[in-house]
N, C-alpha and C positions, 0 to 999 in steps of 0.2 A: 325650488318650486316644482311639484311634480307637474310636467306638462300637460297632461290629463284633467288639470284644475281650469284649461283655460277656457273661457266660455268661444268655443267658435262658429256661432250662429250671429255672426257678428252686425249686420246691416238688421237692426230690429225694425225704423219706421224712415220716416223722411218727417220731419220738423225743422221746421223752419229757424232760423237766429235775428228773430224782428226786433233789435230792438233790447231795452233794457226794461221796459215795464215801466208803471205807475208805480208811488210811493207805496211802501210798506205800510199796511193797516194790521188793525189789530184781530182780523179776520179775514177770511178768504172767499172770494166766490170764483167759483169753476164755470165757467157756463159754453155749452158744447153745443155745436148746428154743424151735423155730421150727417149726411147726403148716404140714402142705403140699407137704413136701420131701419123696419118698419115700426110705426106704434104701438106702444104696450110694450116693448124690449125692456125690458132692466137693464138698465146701467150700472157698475160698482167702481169705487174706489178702492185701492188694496194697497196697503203699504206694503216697497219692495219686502223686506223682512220682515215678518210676521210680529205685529205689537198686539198685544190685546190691548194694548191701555188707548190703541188710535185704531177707530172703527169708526166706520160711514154707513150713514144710512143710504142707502140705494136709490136712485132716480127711474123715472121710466120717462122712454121717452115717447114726445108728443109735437107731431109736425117737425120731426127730425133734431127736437131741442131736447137738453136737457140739463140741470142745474144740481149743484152742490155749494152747500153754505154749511160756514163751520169757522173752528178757529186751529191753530194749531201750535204749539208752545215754541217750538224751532222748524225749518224746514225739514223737510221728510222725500225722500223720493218714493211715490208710487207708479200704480200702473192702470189702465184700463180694463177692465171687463165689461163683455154684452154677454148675457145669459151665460154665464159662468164657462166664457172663453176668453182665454187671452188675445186681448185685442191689438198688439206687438206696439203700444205705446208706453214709452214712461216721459217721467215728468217729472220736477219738482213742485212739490208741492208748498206755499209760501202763504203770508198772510197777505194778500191782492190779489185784484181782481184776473182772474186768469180767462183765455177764450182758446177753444180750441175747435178747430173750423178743417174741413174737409169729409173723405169719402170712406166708407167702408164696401167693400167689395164680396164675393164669394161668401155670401150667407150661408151655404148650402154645406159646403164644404170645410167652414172654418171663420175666421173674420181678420181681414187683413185691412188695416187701418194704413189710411193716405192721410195725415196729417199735420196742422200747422197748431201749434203751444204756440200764443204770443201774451206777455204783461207778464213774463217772468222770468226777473233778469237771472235768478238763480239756474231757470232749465236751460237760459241759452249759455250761461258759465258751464253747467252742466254736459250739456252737447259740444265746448268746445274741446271740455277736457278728454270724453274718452272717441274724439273727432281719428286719436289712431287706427281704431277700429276699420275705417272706410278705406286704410293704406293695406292693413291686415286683411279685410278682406279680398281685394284686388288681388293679392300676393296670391291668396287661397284657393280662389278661383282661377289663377293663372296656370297653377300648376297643375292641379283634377284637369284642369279641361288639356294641360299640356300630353298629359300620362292617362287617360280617359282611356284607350286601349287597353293598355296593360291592367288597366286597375279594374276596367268590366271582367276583363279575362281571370282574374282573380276572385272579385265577389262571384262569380258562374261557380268555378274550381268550388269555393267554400259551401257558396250552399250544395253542390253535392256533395259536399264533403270528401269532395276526390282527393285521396294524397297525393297521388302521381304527379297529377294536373297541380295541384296545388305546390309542388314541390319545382315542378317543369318551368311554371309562371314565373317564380319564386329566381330563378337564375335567368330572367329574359332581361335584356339590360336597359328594356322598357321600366321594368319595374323596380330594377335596381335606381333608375333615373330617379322615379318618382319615390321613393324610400330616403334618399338625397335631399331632395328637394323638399319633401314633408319633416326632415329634421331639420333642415333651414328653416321653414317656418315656422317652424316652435321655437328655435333656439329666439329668431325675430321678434315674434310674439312675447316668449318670454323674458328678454330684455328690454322691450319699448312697454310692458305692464309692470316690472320693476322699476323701473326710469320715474312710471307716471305718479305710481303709489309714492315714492319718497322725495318725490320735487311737490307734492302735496302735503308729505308730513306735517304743517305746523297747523293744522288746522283740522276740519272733521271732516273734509276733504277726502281726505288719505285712506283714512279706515272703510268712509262711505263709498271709495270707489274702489278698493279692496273686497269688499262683499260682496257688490254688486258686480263684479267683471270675472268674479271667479264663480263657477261651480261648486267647489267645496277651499275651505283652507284646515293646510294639512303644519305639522310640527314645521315643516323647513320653509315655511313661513315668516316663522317668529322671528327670526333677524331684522327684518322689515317692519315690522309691529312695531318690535324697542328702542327701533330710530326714531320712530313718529315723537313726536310734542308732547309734554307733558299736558298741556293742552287737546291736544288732538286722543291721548287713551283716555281723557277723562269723558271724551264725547262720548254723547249715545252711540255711534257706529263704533267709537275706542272701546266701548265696554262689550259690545257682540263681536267685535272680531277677538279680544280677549280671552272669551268666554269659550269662542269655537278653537282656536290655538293652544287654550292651555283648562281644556274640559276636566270635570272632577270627575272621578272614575265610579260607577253606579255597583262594581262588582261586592257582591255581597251585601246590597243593600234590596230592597224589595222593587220589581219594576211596575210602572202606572200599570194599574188595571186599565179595560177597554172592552167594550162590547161591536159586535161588527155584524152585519148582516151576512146569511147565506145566499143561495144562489136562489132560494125558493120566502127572499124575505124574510125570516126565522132568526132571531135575536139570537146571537151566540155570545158567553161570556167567554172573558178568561177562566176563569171558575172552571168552566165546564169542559173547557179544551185542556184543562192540564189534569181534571180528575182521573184517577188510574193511571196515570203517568207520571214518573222517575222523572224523566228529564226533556223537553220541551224547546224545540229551534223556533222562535218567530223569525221568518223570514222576507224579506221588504224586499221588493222585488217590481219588473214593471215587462211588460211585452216587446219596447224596443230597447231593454238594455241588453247588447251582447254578453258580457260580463257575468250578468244575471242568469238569463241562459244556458252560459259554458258550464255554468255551478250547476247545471240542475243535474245531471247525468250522475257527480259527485254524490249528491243528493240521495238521488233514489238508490246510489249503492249503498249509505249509510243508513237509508231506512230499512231497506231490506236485509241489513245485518241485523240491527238493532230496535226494530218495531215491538220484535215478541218479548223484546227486555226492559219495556217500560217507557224506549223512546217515542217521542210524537213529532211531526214539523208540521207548522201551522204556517201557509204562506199568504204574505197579504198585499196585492199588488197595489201600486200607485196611479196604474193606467186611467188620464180620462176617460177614455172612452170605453163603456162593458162591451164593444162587441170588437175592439182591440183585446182586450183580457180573455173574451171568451175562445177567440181563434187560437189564442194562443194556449191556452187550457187545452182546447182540442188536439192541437199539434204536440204539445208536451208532454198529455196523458198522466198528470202527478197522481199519484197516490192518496196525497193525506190531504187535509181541511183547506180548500182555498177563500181564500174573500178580497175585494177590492174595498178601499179606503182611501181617498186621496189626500183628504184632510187630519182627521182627527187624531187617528191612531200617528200617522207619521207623526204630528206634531208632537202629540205628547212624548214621543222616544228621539226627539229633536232630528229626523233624516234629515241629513242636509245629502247624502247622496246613495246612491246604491251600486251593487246589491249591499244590505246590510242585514247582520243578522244577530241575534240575543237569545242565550243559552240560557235556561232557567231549568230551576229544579222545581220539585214537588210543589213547593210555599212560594214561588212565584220569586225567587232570590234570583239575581244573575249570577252567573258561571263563569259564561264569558261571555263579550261583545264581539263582533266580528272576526271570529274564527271560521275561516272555509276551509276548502280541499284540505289537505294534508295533516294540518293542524287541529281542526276539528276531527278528522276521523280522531286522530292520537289522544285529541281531550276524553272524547265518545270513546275509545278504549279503554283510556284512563278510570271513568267513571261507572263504566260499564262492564266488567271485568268479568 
């Protein structure tokens, strides 16, 4: 397991464990009185993994209530939205009557949900299982706030990107402390999310808490998969984590088209971003990914070999927020075509994480799929000759 898969924003809400719920019906009611919200807010349901086939229509709320009725073939875990923010709740989702009761805070700023899920015995099985979380974060928070010193004295060093200082820090045995103890944490983490996935295996359990607790899953994974239950891969969460472990590779085949807006509204095709152009980087990208970032430097060295030979990079971030994306635009100063897309475009080229990037030629073929620094210049020499 790379440790970089683990999700570590780890205390998402407070939910309550009232209980086991009403019998199972053959439909569901949601019914929410959440203290915060003003009237006319939209509400949304969102399955954690994205299904087209399980869509909700949207509530607005009124006098702090608001309702969803539906049915659902098997339990699903979803999640809360007000006005297309993540509201840090999830749930399962079940065929009974479900209530979900408490506060929303910091409108202004974001939407931080205080709440209680009660009438569903799956969310509170749900909550006891990945209840690790609450020990993992203790631990995480123990040790930043132990090594807080050393690590301020670090991020200062980075953003000027002072080597000295950076290098100075780097042997202070403050930070050597905290370097220690952040490998403990992971090794911790990544042994009690191992533990959890395969004492779940026999059921959709396993897989469903596999997706959900990771960031992305990667090839050293798959050991863990082909323990699971023959039961459990045949689940819906067995068939997505499947699909992301052992992906069919797109190289040489045609990639989705997509159209994306500019910065002044103005409908852009694929079509038209790769006419007169050889060879074409869509790059997936977002404002707080470091990662993302450190590639861009890489980047503009490669455009600026290779612009006047046909190359193009079309970058298209993930950023909620446009004036997150645009600051970072202004700080960056990129060169070639940008556009924000949170939805669409990721979907259809399946991001599950970034940076990621898709090499296409003339006809819109892939090349390759996530080739950066080193590799990609060598392909871009390769093809560019």
């Amino acid at each position: 397991m790379n440790l970089k898969q683990l999700t570590l924003i780890l205390c998402l809400t407070s939910v309550s464990l009232l209980g086991y719920g009403q019998k199972t019906s053959s439909s569901y009611t949601v019914a929410g009185n959440i203290s915060g919200i003003p009237d006319g807010t939209t509400i949304e349901l969102k399955p954690f993994v994205k299904d087209i086939a399980l869509t909700f229509a949207p509530a607005v709320v009124k006098n702090g209530t608001f309702v969803f009725n539906g049915k659902v073939a098997e339990p699903r875990l979803v999640y809360l939205v007000v006005n297309n923010e993540y509201a840090g709740l999830n749930f399962m989702l079940e065929n009974t009557k479900i209530s979900i009761t408490g506060t929303i805070s910091d409108v202004q700023s974001g939407y931080h949900c205080n709440a209680k899920v009660s009438g569903s015995s799956m969310t509170d099985l749900y909550l006891q299982k990945i209840s690790i979380r609450d020990t993992l974060n203790q631990m995480y928070t123990k040790y930043n706030e132990d090594y807080k010193e050393g690590t301020d004295l670090m991020n200062k060093a980075r953003t000027l990107k002072d080597k000295a200082l950076i290098d100075s820090v780097s042997n202070t045995e403050s930070w050597k402390n905290f370097e220690k103890a952040e490998k403990e944490f992971f090794q911790t983490a990544e042994r009690k999310y191992t533990n959890l996935f395969k004492s779940n295996g026999n059921s959709f359990w396993g897989p469903m808490l596999m997706i959900s607790m990771m960031n992305y899953l990667s090839p050293d994974m798959r050991p863990v998969y082909e323990a699971f239950s023959q039961q459990a891969k045949n689940s819906y969460y067995g068939k997505l984590v499947k699909a992301e472990l052992y992906p069919v590779s797109m190289i040489g085949q045609k990639v989705p088209v997509f159209s994306v807006k500019d910065t002044d509204g103005k409908i852009i095709s694929l079509a038209s971003l790769l006419k007169g152009k050889r060879y074409l980087l869509i790059d997936f990208w977002a404002s707080w990914c470091a990662p993302c970032r450190r590639e861009i430097p890489n980047l503009k060295e490669l455009y600026k070999k290779f612009a006047d030979k046909g190359f193009q990079i079309v970058s298209i971030s993930i950023d909620k927020k446009e004036i997150d994306w645009k600051k970072a635009l202004t700080e960056e100063k990129l060169a070639w075509p940008n556009f924000r897309d949170v939805d669409v475009v990721p979907d259809k080229y399946k991001i599950k994480s970034i940076p990621a990037m898709f090499l296409i030629d003339s006809r819109g073929v892939l090349v390759s799929d996530n080739a950066r620094g080193k590799i990609l210049a060598e392909k871009l020499d390769e093809l560019l000759k």
